[in-house]
C-alpha positions in Angstrom: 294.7 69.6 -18.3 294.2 71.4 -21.5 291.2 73.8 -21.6 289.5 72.1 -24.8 288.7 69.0 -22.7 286.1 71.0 -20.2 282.4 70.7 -20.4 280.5 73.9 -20.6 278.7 72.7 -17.1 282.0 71.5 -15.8 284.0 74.7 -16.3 280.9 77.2 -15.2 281.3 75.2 -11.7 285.0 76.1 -11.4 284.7 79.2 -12.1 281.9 79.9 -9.5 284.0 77.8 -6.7 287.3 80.4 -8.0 285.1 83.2 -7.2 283.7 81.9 -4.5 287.2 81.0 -3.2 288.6 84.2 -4.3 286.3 86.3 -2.2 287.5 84.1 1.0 291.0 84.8 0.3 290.3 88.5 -0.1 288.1 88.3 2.3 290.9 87.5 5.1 294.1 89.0 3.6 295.2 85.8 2.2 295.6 84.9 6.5 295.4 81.3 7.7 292.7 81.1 9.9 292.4 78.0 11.3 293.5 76.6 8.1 290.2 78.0 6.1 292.5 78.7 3.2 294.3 75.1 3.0 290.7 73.6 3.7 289.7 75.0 0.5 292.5 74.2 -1.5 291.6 70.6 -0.6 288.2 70.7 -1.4 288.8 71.9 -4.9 291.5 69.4 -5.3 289.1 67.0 -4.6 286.1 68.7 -6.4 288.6 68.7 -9.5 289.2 64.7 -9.3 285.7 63.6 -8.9 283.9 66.3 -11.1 286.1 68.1 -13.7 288.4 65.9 -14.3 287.6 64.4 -17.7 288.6 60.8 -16.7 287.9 59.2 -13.2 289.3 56.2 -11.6 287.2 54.3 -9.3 289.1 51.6 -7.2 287.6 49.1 -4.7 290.6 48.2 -2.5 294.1 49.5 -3.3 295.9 47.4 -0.7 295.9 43.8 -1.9 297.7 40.6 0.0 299.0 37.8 -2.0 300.1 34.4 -1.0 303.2 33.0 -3.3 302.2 30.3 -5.6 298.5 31.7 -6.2 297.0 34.9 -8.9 296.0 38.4 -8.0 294.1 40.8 -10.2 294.1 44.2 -9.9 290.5 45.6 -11.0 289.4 49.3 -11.8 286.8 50.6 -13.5 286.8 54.4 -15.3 284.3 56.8 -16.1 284.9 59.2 -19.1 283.2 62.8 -20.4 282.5 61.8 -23.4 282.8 65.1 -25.1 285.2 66.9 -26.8 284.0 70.5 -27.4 286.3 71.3 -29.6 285.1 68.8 -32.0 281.9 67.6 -30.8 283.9 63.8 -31.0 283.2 61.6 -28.4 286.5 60.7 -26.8 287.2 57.3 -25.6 290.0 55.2 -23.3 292.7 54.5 -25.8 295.2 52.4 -23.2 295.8 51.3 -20.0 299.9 51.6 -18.5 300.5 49.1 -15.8 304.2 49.8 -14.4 305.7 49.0 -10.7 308.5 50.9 -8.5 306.6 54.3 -8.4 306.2 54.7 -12.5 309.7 53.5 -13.4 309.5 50.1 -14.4 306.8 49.6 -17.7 305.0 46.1 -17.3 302.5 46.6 -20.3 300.7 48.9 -22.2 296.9 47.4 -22.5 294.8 48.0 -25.6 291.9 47.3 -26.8 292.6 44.9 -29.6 296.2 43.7 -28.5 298.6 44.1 -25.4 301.7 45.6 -26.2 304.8 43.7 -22.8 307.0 45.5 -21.4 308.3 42.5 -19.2 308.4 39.6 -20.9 309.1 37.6 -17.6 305.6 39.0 -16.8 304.0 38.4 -20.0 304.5 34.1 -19.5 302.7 34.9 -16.5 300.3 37.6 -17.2 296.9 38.9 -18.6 295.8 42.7 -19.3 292.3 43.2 -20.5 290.8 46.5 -21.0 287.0 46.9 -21.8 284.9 50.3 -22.2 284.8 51.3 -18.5 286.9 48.5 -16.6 290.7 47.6 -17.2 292.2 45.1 -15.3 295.9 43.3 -14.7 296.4 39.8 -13.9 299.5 37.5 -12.2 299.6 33.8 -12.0 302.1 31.7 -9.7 303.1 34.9 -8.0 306.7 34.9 -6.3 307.7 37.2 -3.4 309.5 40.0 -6.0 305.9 40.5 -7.3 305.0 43.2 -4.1 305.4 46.7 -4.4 303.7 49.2 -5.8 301.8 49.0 -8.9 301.0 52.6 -10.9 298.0 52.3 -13.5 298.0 55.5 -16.4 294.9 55.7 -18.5 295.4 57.5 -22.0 292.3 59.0 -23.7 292.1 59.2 -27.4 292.5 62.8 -27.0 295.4 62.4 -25.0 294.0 63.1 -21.1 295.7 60.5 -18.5 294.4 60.0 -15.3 296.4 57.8 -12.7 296.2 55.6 -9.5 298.1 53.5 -7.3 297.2 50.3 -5.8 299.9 48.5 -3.0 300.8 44.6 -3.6 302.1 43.2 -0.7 303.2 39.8 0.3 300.8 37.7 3.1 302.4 36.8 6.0 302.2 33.8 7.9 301.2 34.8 11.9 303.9 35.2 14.2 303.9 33.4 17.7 301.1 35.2 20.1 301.7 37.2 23.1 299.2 37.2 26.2 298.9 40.2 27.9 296.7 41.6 31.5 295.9 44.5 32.6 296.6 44.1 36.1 299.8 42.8 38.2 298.0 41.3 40.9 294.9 39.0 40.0 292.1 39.0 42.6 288.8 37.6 43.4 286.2 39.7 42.7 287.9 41.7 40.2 287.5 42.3 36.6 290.4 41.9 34.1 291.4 41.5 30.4 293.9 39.5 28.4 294.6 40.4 25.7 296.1 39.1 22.9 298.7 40.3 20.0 300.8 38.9 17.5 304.0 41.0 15.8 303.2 39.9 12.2 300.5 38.7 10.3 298.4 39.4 7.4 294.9 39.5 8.4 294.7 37.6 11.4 291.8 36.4 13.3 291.8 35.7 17.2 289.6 32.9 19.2 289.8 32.8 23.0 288.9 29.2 24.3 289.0 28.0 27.6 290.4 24.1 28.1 287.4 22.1 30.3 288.6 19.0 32.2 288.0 16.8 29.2 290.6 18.8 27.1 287.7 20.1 25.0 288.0 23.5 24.3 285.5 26.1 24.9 284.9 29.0 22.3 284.3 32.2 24.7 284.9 35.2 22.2 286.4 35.5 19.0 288.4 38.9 19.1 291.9 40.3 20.4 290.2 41.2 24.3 288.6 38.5 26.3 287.3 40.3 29.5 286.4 38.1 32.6 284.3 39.7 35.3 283.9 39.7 39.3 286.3 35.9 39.0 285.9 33.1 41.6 287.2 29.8 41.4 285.0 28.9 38.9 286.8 31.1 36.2 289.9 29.1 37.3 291.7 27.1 34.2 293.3 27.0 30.7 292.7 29.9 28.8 293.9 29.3 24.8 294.2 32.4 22.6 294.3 30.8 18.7 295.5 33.0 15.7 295.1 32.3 12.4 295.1 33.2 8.8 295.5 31.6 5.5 298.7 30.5 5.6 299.4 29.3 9.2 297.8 29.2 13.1 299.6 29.7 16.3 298.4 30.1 19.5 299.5 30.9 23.3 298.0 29.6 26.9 297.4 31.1 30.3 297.0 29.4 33.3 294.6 30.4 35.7 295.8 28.0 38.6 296.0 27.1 42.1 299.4 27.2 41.8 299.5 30.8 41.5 296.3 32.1 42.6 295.4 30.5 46.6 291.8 31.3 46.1 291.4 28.7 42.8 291.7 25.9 45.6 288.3 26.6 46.9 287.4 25.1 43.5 289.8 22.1 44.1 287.8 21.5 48.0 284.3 22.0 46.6 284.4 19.0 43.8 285.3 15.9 46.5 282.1 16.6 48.0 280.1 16.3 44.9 282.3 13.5 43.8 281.3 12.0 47.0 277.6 12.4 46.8 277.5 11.1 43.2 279.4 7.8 44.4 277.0 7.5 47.4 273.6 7.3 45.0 275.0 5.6 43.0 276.2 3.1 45.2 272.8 2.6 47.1 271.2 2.6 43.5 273.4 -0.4 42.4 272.5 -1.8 45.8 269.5 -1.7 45.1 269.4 -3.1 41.5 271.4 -6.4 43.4 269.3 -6.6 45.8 265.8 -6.6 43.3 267.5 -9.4 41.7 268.6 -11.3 43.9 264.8 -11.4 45.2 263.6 -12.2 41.9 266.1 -15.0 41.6 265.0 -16.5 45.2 261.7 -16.2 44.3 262.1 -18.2 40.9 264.3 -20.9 43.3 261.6 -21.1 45.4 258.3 -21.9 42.9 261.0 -24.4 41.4 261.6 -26.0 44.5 257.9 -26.4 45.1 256.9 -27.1 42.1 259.3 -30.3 42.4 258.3 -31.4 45.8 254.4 -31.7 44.9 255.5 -34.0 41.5 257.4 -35.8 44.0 254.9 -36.5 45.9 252.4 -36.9 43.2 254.8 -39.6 42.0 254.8 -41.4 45.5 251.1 -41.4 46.2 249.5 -42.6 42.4 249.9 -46.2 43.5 248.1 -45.7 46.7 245.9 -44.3 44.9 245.8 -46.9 42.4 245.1 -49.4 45.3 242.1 -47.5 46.7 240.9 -47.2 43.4 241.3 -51.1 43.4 240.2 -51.9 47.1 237.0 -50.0 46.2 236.2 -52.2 43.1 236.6 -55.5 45.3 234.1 -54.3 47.3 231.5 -52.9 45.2 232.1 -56.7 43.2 231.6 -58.4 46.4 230.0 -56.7 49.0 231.2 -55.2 52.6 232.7 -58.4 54.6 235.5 -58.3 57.4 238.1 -59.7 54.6 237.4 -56.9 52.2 237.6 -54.3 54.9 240.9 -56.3 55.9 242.3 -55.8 52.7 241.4 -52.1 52.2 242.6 -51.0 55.2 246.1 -53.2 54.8 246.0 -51.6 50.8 246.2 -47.7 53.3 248.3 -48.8 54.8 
């Protein structure tokens, strides 16, 4: 960096950390002491990128996935001293250089007013736009020979350049999952872990289920480690790790069975007798919902049954009735004689 380009405040501050440095070094003899002297060659490293130097680079994620067919941009925004106090001009980004394999291949040079290809495969598919503290670099329809690594130069108008890196890599689908314990021999009682791990994968994210008896599965944990503690027959079943990302899902079982662990069978004994109890109430329940009917129905028979007989025999006694009626009339015509009373009692009869 050439001397014109430091502030007044920028270059009293290295100067007081080379003193300050200097008097450690002479201090111990220019001895490495638990690495004091590399510590603070470090630190002004550091000091020197984030404070003196004229332009700064601030990235928000310099490792970026990308799944073929889809865009990726590549943000970054700058900050600039101003200041040229050599001059008194105020100095300003002049371009942005976005190149991949480590520098050696120029994609474009990104101005202000116009962009200036390099690639002209990347040009059909591409977009540079640089603005007065951000620059960024855009792909469409990416293909698998887009990854690597992708070098950004910034050119001031008074010719300072300041560089960063950011790391295009291609996503990857998730490979098959593997389930694994952390104990040979699984007991009752004890506590234990699976855990789960795929070989490849970008990004991918792990569910544990358990399978219940209706197939439905159960979401216990959503991470890599499913712990179970103090297991009885109850923890006994289908255990589903699931891993997915973006771009595809794959998942693994382990069985937790009688077949391999004896004590799971206690499990196995246990449900007859609640099976048994259920069918018992609710067989005396339907029992008793037939036999409520069937005394309503009865009941019903039975009014109908009476209800017939006395219209029966309302039928069958109206004309004896009808007779009295009429026996009764003779004699309140004629008076009581032996012939009346003859025929009323015959008419009763």
């Amino acid at each position: 960096m050439t001397c014109y380009r430091c502030s007044s405040g920028r270059f009293l501050l290295a100067v007081l950390m080379s003193l300050h440095v200097g008097q450690r070094v002479i201090g111990t003899g220019w001895k490495m002491v638990n690495g004091h002297w590399l510590n603070w060659f470090l630190l002004l490293s550091v000091m020197y990128k984030g404070v003196m130097a004229p332009i700064r680079i601030e990235v928000g994620q310099r490792e970026i996935h990308f799944i073929p067919g889809r865009n990726f941009t590549l943000p970054a925004h700058f900050t600039l001293d101003p200041t040229d106090i050599s001059s008194g001009q105020k100095d300003t980004i002049y371009s942005g250089t976005w190149s991949i394999e480590n520098g050696k291949k120029e994609i474009v040079e990104c101005l202000k007013d116009k962009n200036n290809w390099k690639d002209s495969m990347k040009e059909r598919r591409g977009n540079c736009k640089l603005e007065s503290s951000s620059i960024s670099f855009t792909l469409t329809s990416l293909i698998p020979e887009d990854a690597g690594d992708y070098d950004l130069e910034l050119v001031s108008e008074a010719g300072e350049k300041e560089t960063t890196l950011f790391g295009v890599k291609l996503y990857e689908s998730v490979s098959k999952p593997n389930i694994q314990k952390n104990v040979e021999k699984i007991e009752e009682g004890i506590n234990f872990t699976l855990m789960c791990q795929v070989e490849k994968g970008t990004n991918p994210q792990f569910t544990w289920e358990k399978l219940v008896n209706n197939g439905t599965p159960s979401i216990l944990v959503k991470d890599t480690i499913l712990t179970l503690t103090h297991i009885n027959s109850t923890d006994c079943g289908s255990y589903k790790c699931v891993v997915k990302n973006e771009m595809s899902q794959e998942k693994a079982l382990f069985n937790l069975s009688a077949d391999d662990y004896p004590w799971c069978q206690k499990q196995n004994k246990d449900l007859p007798i609640f099976v048994t109890i259920g069918l018992i109430v609710g067989l005396l329940a339907l029992i008793c919902i037939i036999a409520g009917i069937w005394k309503f129905c009865r009941r019903s028979n039975n009014e109908r049954d009476l209800n017939a007989v006395d219209s029966v025999e309302q039928e069958e006694m109206e004309p004896l009735r009808d007779a009295v009626r009429s026996a009764g009339q003779l004699v309140s015509n004629e008076g009581p004689s032996e012939d009346h009373n003859m025929t009323a009692t015959r008419a009763l009869q």
